[in-house]
C-alpha positions in Angstrom: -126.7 92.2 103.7 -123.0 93.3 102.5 -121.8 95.2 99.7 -119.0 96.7 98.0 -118.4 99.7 96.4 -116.5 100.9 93.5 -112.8 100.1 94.1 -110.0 102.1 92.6 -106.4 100.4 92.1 -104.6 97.3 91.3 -104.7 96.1 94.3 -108.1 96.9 95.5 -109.7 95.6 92.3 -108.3 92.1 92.6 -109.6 92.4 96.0 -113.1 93.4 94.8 -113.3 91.2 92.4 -112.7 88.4 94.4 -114.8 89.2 97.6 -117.9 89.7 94.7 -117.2 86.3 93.3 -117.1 84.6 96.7 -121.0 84.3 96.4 -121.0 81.5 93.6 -117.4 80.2 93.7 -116.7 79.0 97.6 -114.6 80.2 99.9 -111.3 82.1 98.8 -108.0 82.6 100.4 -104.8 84.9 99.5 -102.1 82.6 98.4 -99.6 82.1 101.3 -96.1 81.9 100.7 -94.4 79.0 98.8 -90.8 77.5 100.5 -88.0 79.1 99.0 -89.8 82.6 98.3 -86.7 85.1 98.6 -88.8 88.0 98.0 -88.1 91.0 100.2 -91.1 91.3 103.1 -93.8 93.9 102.7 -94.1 95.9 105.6 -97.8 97.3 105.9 -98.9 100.4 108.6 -102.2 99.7 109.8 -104.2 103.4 110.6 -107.7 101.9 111.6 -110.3 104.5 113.3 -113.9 103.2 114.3 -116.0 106.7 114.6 -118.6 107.5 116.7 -121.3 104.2 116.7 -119.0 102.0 115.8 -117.2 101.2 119.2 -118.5 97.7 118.8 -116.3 97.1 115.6 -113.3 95.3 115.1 -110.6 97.1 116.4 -106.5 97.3 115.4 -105.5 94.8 116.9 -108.2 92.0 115.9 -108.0 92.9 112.5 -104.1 92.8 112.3 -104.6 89.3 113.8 -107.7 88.5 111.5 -105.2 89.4 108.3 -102.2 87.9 109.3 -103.9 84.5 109.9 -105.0 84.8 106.2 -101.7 85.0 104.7 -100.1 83.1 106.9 -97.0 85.6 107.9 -96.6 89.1 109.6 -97.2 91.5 107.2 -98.1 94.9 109.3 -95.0 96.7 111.6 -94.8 100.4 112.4 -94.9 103.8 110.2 -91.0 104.0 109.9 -91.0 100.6 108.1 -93.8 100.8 106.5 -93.5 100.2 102.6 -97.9 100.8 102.5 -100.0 102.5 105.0 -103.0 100.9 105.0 -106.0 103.4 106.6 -109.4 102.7 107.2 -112.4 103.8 109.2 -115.8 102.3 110.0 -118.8 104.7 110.5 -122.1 104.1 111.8 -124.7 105.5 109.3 -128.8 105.6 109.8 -129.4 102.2 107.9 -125.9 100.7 107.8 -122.5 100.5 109.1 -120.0 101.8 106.3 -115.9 101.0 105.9 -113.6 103.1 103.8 -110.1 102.0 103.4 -107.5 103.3 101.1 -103.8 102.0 100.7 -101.1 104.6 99.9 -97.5 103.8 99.3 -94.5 105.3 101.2 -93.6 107.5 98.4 -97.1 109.0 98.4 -99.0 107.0 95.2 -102.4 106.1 96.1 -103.3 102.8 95.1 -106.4 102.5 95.8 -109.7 103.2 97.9 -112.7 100.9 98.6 -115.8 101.0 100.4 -118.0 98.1 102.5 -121.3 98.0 104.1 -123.7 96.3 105.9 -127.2 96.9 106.8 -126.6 94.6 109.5 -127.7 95.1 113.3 -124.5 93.8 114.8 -121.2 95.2 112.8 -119.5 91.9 114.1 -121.2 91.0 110.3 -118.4 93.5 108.6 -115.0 91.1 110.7 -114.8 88.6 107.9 -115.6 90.8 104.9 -112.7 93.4 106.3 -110.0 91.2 107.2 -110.7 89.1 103.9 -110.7 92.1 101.0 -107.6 93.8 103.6 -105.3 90.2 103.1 -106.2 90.0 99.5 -105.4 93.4 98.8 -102.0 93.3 100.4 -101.4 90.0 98.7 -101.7 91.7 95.7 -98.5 93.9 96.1 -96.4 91.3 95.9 -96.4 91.9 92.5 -95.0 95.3 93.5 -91.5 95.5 93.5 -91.1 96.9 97.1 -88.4 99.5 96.1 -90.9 101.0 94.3 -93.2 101.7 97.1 -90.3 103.4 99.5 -89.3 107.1 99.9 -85.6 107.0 99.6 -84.0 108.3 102.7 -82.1 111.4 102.2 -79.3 111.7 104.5 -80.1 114.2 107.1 -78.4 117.0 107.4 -76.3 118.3 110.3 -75.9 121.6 111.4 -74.8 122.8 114.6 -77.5 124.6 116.8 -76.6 126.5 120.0 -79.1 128.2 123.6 -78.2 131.2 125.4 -79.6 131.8 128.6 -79.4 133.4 132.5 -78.9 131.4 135.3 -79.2 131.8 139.4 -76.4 129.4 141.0 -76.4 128.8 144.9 -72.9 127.4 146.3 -71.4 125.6 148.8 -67.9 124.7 150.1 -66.4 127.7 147.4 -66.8 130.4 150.3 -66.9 130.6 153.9 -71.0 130.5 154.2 -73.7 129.6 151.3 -73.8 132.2 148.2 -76.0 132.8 145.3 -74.5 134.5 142.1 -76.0 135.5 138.6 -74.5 134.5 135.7 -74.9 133.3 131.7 -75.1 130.3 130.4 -74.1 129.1 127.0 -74.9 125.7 125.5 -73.3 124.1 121.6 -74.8 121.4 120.0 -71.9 120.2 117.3 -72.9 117.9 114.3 -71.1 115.2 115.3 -70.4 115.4 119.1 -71.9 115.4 122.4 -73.5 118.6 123.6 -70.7 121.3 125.0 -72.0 123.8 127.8 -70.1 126.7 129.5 -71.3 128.7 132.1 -70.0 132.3 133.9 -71.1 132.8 137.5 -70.4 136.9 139.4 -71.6 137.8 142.7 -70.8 135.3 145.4 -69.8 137.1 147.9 -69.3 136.0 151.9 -67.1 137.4 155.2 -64.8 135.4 157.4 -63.3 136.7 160.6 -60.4 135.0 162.9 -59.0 136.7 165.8 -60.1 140.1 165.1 -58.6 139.5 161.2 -60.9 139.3 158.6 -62.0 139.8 154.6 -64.6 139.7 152.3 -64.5 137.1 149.7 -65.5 137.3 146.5 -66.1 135.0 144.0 -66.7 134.6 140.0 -67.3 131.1 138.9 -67.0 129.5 135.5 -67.8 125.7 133.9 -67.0 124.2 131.2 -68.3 120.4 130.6 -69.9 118.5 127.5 -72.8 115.9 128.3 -72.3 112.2 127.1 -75.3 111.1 128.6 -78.5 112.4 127.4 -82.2 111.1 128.0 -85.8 112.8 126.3 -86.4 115.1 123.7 -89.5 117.7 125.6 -88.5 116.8 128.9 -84.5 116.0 129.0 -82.2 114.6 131.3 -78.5 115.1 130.6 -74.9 113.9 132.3 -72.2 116.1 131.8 -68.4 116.1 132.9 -65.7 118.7 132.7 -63.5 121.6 134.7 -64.5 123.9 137.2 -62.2 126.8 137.4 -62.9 129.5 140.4 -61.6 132.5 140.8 -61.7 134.2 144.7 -60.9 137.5 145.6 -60.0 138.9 149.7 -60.3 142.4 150.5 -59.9 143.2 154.4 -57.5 143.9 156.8 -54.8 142.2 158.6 -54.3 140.1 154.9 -50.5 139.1 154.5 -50.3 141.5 151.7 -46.9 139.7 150.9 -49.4 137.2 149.3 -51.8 138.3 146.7 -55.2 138.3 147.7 -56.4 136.7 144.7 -56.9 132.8 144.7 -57.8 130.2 142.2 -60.1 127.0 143.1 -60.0 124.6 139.9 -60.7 121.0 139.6 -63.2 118.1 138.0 -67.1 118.4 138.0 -69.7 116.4 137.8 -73.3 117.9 136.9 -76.6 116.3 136.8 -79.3 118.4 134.4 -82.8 118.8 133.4 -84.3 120.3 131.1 -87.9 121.4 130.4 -88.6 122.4 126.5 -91.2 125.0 126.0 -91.5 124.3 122.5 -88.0 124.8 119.9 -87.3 128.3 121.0 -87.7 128.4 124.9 -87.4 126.7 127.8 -85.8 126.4 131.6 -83.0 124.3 133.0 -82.8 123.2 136.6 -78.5 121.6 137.3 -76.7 120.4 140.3 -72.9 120.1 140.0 -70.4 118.5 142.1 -66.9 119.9 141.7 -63.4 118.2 143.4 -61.1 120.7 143.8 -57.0 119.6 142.9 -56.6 123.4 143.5 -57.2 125.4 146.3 -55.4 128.9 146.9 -55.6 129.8 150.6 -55.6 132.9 152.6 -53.6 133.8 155.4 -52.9 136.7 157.7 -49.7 137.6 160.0 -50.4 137.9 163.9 -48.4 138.0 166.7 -47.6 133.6 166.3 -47.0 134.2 162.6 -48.5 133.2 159.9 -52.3 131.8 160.0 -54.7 130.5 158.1 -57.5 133.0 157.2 -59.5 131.0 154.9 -59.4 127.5 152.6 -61.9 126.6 150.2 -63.5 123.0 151.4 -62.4 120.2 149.6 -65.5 119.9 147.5 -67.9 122.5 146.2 -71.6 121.6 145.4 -73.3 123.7 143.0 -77.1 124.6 141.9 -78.7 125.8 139.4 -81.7 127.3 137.7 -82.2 129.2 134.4 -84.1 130.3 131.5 -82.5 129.7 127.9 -83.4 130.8 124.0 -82.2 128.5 121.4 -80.8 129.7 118.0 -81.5 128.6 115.5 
């Protein structure tokens, strides 16, 4: 045995009343639509939950099918077109199997809640009963004007959001051997533009020697780059371009001090990042850059055959990276 409870709403009424009449008056079925109909569609989110007992019921995707076939057209999509969310759960009771569905516009208006059951051993028995008083129900908006059941959108609002963070960075091809410096890292998110990031490198530090002539070279790195490319929200993966601008330092002997010992390395980079959220405030970054050098100060010392060639950064430099950042706001 089936039966309904009290039903609440326009639209849950007219379903009520016509899944209680379907004893004496014959089968029913929600009127589809007629050639020509220019109304807008209804968009419907379907939030169906069977609890514990109830595996055995219809499930989301049967009853979207079930009410669909009803009416003839697609009326359910996803949340963020939804004009009605449509939620319902089935429950397995001592004695029966109970439904309770309620539909709630967009803008928050409940228009009604309804209740089914059935005593029966098999809840199989509830398919038809569910899908039918569902289709009716959502027939019954048409009536509705749908801008009446939507939220309007306000525009969001943009604001610009920055991260500040520490960073490790190993190198290779800016000094003689491998290096590892400290540094900051600075990252801008505009309104309107692609994510800008800067980051200040000190303590490389290596030693060359050649023919008893030798320095120690020093290094302070900074990069600058914004990030067209950009992949996740939690777990991010971002492509960013920009300048790499190096400045190297030689202190030693035997330097041709008729040159400054200060050099410059600046060029293109290219730098592949990821990013791991811990929630809005936190979270760590792991980079690898590749920079092409267009500039490359050398250094040289004087010996007995002139001038020589001390040291020459390589014609690429590769770059990575670890850090922890704080985002503000």
């Amino acid at each position: 045995m089936i039966t309904a409870g009290r039903a609440c709403g326009a639209a849950f009424l007219l379903a009520g009343l016509s899944f209680g009449s379907l004893a004496w008056a014959g089968p029913q079925t929600p009127r589809r639509d007629e050639p020509g109909d220019e109304r807008p569609a209804m968009v419907v989110a379907l939030d169906w939950k069977r609890g514990p007992g109830a595996e055995g019921c219809i499930d989301t995707a049967a009853l979207e099918r079930e009410v669909e076939g009803r009416l003839d057209r697609r009326v359910f999509g996803n949340a963020m077109e939804a004009h009605v969310f449509l939620r319902g759960q089935v429950e397995r009771h001592e004695t029966d199997y109970q439904a309770h569905l309620s539909l709630v516009a967009a803008n928050g208006h409940t228009l009604g809640e309804r209740e089914l059951r059935s005593d029966a051993l098999d809840c199989s028995r509830l398919d038809e009963s569910l899908a039918l008083v569902i289709a009716l129900a959502v027939d019954s908006l048409r009536a509705i004007p749908v801008t009446a059941l939507r939220v309007p959108k306000a525009a969001p609002r943009e604001t610009w959001s920055a991260r500040l963070g520490v960073a490790a960075v190993a190198s290779v091809g800016l000094l003689p051997r491998p290096g590892v410096g400290f540094g900051a890292e600075v990252g801008v998110q505009p309104p309107a533009f692609w994510p800008i990031e800067a980051r200040f490198t000190v303590g490389f530090s290596s030693h060359v020697e050649q023919a008893g002539h030798g320095a120690d070279i020093y290094a302070m790195q900074g990069q600058l780059a914004t990030c067209p490319l950009a992949y996740g929200s939690t777990y991010e993966l971002r492509g960013c371009l920009g300048a790499e601008i190096d400045r190297l330092q030689a202190t030693g002997f035997a330097l041709d001090i008729q040159r400054t010992p200060v050099g410059w390395v600046v060029g293109p980079v290219a730098k592949l990042e990821a990013t791991a959220n811990l929630g809005h405030t936190w979270g760590f970054t792991g980079n690898f850059s590749l920079a092409v050098p267009v500039l490359r100060d050398r250094f040289t010392f004087v010996s007995e055959q002139g001038q020589e060639l001390l040291y020459e950064p390589g014609r690429a430099a590769v770059l990575f990276g670890i850090g922890f950042f704080a985002r503000i706001p």
